[in-house]
C-alpha positions as CSV (number, residue, x, y, z in Angstrom):
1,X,121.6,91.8,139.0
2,X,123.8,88.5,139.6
3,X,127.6,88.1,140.2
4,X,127.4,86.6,137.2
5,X,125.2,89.0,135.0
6,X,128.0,91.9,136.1
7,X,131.2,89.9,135.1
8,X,129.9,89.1,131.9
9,X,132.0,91.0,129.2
10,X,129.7,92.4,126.8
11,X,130.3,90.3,123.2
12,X,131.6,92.4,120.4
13,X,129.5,92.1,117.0
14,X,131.8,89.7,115.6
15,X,131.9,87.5,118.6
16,X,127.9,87.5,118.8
17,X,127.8,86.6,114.5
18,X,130.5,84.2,115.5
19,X,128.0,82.8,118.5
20,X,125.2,82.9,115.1
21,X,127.2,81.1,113.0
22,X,128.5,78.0,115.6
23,X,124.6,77.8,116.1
24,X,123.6,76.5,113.1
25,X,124.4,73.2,112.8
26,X,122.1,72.8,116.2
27,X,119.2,74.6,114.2
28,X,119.4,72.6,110.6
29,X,119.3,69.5,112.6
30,X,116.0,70.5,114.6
31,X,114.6,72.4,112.0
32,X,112.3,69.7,110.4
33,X,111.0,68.6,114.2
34,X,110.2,72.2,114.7
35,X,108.3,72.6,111.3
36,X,106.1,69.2,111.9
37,X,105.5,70.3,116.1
38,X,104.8,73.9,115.1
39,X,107.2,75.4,117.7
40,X,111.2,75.0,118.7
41,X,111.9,72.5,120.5
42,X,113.3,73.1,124.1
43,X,116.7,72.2,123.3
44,X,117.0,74.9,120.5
45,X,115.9,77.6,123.2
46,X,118.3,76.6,125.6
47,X,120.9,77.4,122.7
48,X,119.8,80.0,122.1
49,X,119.4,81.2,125.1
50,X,122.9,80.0,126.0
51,X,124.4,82.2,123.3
52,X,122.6,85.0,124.8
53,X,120.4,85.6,122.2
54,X,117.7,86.5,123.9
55,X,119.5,89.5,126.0
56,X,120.8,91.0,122.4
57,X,118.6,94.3,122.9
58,X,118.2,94.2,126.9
59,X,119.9,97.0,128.7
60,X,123.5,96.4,130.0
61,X,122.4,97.9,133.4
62,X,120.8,94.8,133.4
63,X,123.0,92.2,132.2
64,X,122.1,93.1,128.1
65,X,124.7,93.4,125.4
66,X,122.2,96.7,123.9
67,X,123.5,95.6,120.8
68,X,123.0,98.1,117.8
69,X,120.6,97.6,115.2
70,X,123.4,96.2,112.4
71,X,124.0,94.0,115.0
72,X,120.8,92.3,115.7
73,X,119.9,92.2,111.8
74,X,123.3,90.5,110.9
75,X,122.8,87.8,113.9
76,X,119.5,87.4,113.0
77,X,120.1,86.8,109.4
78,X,122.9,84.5,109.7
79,X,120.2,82.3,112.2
80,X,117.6,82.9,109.6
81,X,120.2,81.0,106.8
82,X,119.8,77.7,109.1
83,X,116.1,78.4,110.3
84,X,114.0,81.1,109.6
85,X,111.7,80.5,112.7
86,X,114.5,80.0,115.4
87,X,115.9,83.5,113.3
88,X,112.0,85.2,114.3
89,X,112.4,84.1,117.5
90,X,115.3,86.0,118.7
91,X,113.9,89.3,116.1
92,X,110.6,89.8,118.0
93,X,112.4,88.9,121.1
94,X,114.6,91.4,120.6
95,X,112.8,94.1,119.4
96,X,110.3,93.2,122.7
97,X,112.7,93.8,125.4
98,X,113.9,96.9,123.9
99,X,110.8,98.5,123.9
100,X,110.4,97.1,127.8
101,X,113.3,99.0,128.0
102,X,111.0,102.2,127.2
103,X,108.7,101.6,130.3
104,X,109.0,102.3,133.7
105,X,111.8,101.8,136.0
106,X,109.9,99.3,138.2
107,X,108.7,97.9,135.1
108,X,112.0,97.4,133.6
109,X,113.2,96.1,137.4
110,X,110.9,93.6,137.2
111,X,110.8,92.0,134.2
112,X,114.5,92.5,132.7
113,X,115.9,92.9,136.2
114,X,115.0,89.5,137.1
115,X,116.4,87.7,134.1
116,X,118.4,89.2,131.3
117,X,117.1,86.5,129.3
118,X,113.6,86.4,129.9
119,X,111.3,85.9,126.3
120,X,108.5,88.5,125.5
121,X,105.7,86.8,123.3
122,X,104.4,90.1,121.9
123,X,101.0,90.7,120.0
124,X,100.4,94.2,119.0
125,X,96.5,93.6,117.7
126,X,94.7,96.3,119.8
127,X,91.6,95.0,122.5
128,X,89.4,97.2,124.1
129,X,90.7,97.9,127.3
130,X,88.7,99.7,130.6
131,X,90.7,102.4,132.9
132,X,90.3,101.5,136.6
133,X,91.9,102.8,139.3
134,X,96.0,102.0,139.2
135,X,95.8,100.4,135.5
136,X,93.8,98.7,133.1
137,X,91.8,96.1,132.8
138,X,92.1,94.2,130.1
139,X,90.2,90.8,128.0
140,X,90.0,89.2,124.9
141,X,92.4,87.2,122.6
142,X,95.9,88.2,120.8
143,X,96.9,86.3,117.6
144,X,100.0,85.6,116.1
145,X,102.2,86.1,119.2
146,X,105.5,84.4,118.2
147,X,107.7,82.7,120.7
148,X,104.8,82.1,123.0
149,X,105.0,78.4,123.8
150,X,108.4,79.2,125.5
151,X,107.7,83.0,126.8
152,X,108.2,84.1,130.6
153,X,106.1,87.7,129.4
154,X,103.9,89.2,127.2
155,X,103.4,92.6,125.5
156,X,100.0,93.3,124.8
157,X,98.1,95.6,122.6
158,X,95.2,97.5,123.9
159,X,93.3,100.9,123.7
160,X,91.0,102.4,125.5
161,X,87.7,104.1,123.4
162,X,86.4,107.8,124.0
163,X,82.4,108.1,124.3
164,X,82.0,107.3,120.6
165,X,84.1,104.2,121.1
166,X,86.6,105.4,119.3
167,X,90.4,104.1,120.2
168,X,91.9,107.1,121.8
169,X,94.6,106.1,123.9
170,X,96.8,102.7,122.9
171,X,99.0,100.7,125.1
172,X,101.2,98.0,125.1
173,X,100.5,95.9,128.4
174,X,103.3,93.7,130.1
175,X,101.6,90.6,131.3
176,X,103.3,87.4,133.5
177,X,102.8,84.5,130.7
178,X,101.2,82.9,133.8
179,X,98.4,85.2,133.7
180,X,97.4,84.5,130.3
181,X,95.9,81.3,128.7
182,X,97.5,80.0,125.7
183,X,95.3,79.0,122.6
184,X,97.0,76.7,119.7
185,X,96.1,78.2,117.1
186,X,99.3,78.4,115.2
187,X,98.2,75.8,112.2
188,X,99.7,77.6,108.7
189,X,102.2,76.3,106.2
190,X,105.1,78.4,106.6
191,X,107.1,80.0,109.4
192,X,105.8,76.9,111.5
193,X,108.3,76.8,114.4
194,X,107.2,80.1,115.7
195,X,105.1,79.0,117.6
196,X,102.3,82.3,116.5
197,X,99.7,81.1,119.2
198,X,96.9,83.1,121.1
199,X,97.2,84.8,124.0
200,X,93.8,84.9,126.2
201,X,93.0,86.8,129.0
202,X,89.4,87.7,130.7
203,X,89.2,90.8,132.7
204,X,92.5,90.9,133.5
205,X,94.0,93.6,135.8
206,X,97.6,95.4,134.2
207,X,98.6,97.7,136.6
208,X,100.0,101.4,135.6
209,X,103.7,100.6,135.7
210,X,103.2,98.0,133.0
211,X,101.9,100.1,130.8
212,X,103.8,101.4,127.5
213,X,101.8,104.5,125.8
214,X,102.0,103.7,122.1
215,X,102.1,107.8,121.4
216,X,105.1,107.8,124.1
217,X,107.2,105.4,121.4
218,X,105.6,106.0,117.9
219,X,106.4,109.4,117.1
220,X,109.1,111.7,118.4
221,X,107.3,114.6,118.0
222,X,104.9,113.2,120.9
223,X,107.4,111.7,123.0
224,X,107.2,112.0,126.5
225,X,109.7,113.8,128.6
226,X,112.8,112.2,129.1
227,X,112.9,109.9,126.4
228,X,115.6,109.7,123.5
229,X,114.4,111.6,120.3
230,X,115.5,109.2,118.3
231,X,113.7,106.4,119.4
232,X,111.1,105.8,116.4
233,X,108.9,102.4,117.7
234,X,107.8,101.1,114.1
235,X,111.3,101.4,112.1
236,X,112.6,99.5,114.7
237,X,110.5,96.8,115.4
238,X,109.7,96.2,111.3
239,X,113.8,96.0,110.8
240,X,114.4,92.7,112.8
241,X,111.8,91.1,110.6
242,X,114.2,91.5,107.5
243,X,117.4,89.4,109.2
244,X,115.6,86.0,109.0
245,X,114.2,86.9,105.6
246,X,117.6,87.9,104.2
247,X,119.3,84.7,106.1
248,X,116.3,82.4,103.9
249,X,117.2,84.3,100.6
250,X,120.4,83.5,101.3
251,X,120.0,79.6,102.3
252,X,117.7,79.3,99.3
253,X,120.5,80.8,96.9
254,X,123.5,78.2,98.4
255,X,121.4,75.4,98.0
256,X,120.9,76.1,94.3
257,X,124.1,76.6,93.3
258,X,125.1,73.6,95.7
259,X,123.0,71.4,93.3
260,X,123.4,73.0,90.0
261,X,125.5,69.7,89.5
262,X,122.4,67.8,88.2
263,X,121.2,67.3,84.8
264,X,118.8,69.4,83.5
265,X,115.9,67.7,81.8
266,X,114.8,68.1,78.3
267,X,118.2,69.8,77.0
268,X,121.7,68.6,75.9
269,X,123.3,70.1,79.2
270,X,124.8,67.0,81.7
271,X,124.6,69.9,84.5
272,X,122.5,72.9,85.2
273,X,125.5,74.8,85.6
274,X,126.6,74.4,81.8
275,X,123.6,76.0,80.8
276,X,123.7,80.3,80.2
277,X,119.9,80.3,80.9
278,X,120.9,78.9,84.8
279,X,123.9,81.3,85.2
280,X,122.4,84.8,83.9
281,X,119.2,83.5,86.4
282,X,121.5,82.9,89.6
283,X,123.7,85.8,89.2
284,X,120.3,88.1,88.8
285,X,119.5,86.5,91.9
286,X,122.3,87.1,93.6
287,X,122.3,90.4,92.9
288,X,119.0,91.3,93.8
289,X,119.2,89.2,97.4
290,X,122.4,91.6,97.5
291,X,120.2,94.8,96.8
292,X,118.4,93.7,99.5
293,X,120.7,93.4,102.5
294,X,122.4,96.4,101.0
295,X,119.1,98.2,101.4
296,X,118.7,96.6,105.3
297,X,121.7,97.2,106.3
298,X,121.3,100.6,105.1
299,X,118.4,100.9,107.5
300,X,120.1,99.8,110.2
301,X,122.9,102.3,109.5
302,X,120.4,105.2,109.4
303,X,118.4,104.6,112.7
304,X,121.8,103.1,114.7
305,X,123.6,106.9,113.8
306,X,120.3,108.7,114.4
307,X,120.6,106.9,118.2
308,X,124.3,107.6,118.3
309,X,124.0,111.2,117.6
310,X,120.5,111.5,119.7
311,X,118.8,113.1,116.1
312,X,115.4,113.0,115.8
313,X,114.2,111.3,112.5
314,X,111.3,113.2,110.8
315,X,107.9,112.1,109.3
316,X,109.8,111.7,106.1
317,X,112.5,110.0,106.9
318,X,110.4,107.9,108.3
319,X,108.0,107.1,105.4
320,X,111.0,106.8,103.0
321,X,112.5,103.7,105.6
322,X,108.3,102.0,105.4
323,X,109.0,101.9,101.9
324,X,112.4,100.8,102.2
325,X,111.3,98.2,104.2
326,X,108.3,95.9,101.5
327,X,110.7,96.7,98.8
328,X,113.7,94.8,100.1
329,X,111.1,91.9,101.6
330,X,109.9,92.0,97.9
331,X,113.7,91.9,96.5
332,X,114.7,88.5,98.6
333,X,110.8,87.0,97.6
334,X,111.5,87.7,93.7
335,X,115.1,85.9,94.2
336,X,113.9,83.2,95.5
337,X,111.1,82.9,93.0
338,X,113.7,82.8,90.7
339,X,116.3,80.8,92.3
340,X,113.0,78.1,92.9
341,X,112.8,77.8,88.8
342,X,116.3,77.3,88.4
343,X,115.9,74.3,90.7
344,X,112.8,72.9,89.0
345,X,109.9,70.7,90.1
346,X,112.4,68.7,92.6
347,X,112.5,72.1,94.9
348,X,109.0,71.2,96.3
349,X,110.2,67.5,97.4
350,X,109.4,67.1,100.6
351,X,112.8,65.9,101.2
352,X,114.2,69.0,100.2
353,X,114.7,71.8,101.9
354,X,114.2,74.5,99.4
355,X,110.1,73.7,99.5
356,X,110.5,74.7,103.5
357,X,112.6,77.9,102.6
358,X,109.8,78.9,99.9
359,X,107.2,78.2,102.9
360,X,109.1,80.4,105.3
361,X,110.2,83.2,103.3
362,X,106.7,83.7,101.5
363,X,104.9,83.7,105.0
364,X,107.4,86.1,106.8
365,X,107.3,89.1,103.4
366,X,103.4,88.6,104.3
367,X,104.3,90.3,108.0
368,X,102.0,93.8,107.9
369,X,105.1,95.8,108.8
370,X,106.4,94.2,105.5
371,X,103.2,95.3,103.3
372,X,105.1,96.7,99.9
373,X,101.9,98.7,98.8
374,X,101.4,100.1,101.7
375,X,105.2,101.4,102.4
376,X,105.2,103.0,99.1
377,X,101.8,104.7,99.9
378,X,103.0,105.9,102.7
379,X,106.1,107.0,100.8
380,X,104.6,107.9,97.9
381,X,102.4,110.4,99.7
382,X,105.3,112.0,101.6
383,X,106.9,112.4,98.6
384,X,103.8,114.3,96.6
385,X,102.6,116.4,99.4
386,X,99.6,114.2,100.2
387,X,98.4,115.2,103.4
388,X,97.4,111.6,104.4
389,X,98.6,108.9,106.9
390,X,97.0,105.7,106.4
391,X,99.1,104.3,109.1
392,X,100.4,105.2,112.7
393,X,103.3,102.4,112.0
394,X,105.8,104.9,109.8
């Protein structure tokens, strides 16, 4: 570590939502350039980077705030208010070096050691993977890896298969982003300025100490020695989606009420505003965006006290928070739905910014971790004594 990384005073979570908010001019300003190139541009990374965004979750022992989890979900949402993508960003990034952070010492050493700041591109789709002597080989391609036109690492998913072929043991590989050929592949209509290339590789060699075992960090009960109890992988990562999510929601609902000046077509009102119709819609709205964050937030309460009092959550617990989770995504989507028809037609203008908000928020609630159905499955099973997981993410 630097001089400089140990005199840094570690920023208090008002000082880092302060850093968030003095941010977003920067990121309304370069938002449309990073919808039309299909990744931030390099100026918005330095920001961010500057603000230390990117060292939110990374160890203090290595020049890291370890910010909590109400932390990271109220920086990210505030980003997410001025651009949803920039918002992702610094989520996956976040939740990435923290789970570096579950690895080995050298592992840690070398990739958080080096730079406090240095950006994971993460893609958790599983390859088939070979055991070799000291590692893993590894080939094959990893979609939707966020962040990845600017990333210094990656985290990679792969398994390796039993003699049926089978998966039966899954990692998460740390790979230089030098290593690795990127694929543009990225070409979808919302959440553009993510940048959710390809990673490819072709027999690539990860050696043992950059290997993260998936059972090691996914359930507590299969932890191994000498890691925290309370560190439950898939509550976790799914969290950070829901601060640029909330931050859109809440973009989408300033915005109407900003213009609810206009005349509204087809009726005797002079202004939107004037009309009961608009304000019983936009209160609803704000209500249920506010059942939302009041439902995140309550998340990140429950796994930051489980941390802070080293308590283990159980398998329910845990399915109750994957349920938590689609519902609130599915809370700030039927907002916005309904803030979009207070608006009208004019909302999908290409000129305005509401159409790009619609884009962003409706591709981000499509996130698997995010899958309502699914959560309350999972949930719902728990809750009737249905002896049936349908997913190792709970």
């Amino acid at each position: 570590m630097t001089s400089i990384q140990k005199a840094e005073a570690v920023p208090t979570h008002a000082e880092l939502v302060d850093r968030a908010t003095a941010l977003q001019p920067l990121l309304r300003a370069h938002a449309p350039i990073g919808d039309i190139s299909r990744q931030l541009g390099d100026d918005v990374i330095t920001a961010l980077s500057g603000a230390g965004f990117f060292r939110l979750r990374t160890p203090r022992r290595f020049g890291g705030y370890s910010a909590d989890l109400r932390t990271l979900l109220e920086v990210t949402e505030v980003l997410g208010a001025a651009d949803g993508s920039a918002a992702w960003l610094i989520a996956i990034a976040a939740t990435a070096t923290w789970t570096t952070s579950l690895g080995s010492a050298r592992a840690q050493q070398e990739i958080l050691g080096s730079d406090p700041d240095t950006r994971l591109s993460g893609s958790g789709h599983p390859t088939l993977a070979r055991r070799v002597d000291g590692g893993l080989v590894i080939g094959g391609r990893w979609p939707y890896a966020s962040g990845s036109p600017h990333a210094t690492w990656a985290m990679l998913g792969a398994f390796v298969a039993d003699e049926t072929g089978e998966p039966q043991d899954t990692y998460l590989c740390l790979v230089p982003a030098t290593d690795l050929r990127l694929e543009d592949t990225w070409h979808v209509v919302g959440m553009r300025a993510t940048g959710s290339n390809t990673w490819v590789a072709e027999d690539l060699f990860v050696p043992e100490h950059r290997l993260i075992s998936m059972a090691d960090v996914t359930d507590p009960a299969d932890m191994a020695p000498g890691l925290p109890p309370t560190v439950p992988f898939a509550p976790v990562a799914t969290l950070a989606l829901l601060g640029p999510l909330l931050g859109i929601g809440q973009a989408v609902l300033s915005a109407v009420v900003a213009g609810a000046g206009k005349s509204m077509h087809h009726t005797v009102f002079a202004q939107q505003r004037h009309s009961v119709g608009v304000q019983v819609q936009v209160a609803k709205a704000a209500l249920t965006l506010r059942t939302a964050r009041l439902s995140a937030y309550d998340i990140a309460d429950t796994l930051d006290a489980a941390a802070n009092s080293n308590t283990a959550l159980d398998y329910r617990d845990r399915a109750q928070l994957r349920g938590a989770f689609g519902y609130a995504a599915q809370q700030v989507l039927k907002a916005i739905d309904v803030l979009i028809n207070v608006h009208g037609s004019a909302a999908f203008a290409e000129t305005n910014l509401l159409q790009r908000y619609w884009r962003d928020a409706n591709t981000a609630a499509r996130h698997a971790g995010l899958d309502a159905m699914v959560g309350y499955e999972v949930y719902g099973k728990e809750l009737l004594g249905v002896d049936e997981r349908i997913s190792p993410m709970v």
